[in-house]
N, C-alpha and C positions, 0 to 999 in steps of 0.2 A: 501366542496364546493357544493357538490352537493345537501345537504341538504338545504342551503343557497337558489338554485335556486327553489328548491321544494317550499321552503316558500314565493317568492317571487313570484310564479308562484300561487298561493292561492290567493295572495293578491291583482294580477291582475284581478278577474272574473271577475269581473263589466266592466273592461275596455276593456275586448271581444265581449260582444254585442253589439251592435248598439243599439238607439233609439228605442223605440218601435212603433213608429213609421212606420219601414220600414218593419213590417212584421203584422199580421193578427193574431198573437196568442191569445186566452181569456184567459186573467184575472183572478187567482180565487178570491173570495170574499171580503179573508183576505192574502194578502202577507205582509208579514212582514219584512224589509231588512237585509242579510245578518250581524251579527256580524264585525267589522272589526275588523282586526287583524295588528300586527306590531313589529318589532322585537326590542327587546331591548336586549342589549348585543349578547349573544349568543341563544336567547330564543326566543317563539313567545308568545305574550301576547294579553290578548282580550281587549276590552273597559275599563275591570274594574280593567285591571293592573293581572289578573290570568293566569298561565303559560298554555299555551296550547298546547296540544300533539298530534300530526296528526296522526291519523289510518283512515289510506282510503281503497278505492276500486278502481279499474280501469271498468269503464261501457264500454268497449269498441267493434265496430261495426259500430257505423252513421260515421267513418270515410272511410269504405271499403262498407257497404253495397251501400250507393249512389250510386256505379258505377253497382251496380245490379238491371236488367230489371224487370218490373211486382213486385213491392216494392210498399206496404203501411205501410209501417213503414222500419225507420231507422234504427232500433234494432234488436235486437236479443233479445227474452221474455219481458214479460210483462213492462210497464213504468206507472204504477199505483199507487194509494197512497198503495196499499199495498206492491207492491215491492219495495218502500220506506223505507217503515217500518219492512220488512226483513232486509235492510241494514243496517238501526238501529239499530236494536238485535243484529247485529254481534258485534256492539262497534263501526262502521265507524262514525266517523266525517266529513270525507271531501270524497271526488267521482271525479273522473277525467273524464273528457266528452269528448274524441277527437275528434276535428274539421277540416271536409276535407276542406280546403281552394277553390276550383274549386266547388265545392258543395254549398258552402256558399251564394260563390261569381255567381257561376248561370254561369262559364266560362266553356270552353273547352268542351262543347254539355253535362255538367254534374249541376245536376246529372239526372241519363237516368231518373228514374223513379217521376213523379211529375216535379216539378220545386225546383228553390231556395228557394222560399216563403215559400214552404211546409216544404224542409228540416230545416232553420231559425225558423219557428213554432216549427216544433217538438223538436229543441235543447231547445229554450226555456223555451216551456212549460212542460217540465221535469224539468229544473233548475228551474222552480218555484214551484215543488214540492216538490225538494230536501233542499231549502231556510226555508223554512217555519217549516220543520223537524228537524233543529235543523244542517242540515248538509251545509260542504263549499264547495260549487259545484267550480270548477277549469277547462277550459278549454283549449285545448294547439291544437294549430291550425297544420295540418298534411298537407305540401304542396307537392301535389303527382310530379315526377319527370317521363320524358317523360323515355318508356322505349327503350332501345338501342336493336335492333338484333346481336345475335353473329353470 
């Protein structure tokens, strides 16, 4: 089952961001859109009916770093086409990019450092460097929960 939602959760990236519209990110030259993908039986298959086999990575960070002060970057290391193209070499196909929900959305005084815009831009415009590589960028929205005092 839970491979089930893995694949479904691949199939969803497009349907995470927003319009581009609503953020300010540049464009590179050539983006090329992601492969879609789709299950057939028990499998995931690309456009041209070939079985495909998920080895990813987890990029994770822009979901906890937002709530940290004095931030120009969401990350943790580089987000360049060359640590792209490390990811590459490894075999990854697909990258998971978790998504703080309150960061996103520019609620609950987050995130501290920059604005929404900023943090929107930068999810982005790494997903359009990870597209264009050959890789299925995936994102899964992290909705922070108030914390309790014991």
């Amino acid at each position: 089952m839970r491979r089930f939602a893995f694949a479904i959760a691949a199939l969803l990236v497009a349907a995470v961001l927003p319009g581009e519209a609503a953020f300010a990110a540049p464009k590179p030259a050539t983006t090329k859109a992601a492969r879609p993908l789709r299950v057939v039986a028990n499998k995931l298959v690309d456009d041209s009916g070939r079985v495909v086999q998920l080895r990813g990575v987890n990029r994770n960070s822009p979901e906890v770093l937002c709530i940290a002060t004095n931030r120009t970057s969401y990350f943790h290391g580089p987000t360049d086409a060359a640590s792209v193209a490390a990811i590459k070499a490894w075999g990854a196909n697909v990258v998971r990019l978790p998504i703080n929900e309150d960061c996103w959305l520019g609620r609950n005084g987050l995130p501290v450092s920059m604005t929404a815009a900023d943090y929107r831009a930068q999810m982005t415009s790494y997903t359009r460097l990870l597209v264009p590589a050959g890789s299925t960028s995936f994102s899964t929205c992290i909705s922070p929960r108030p914390r309790r005092s014991v």
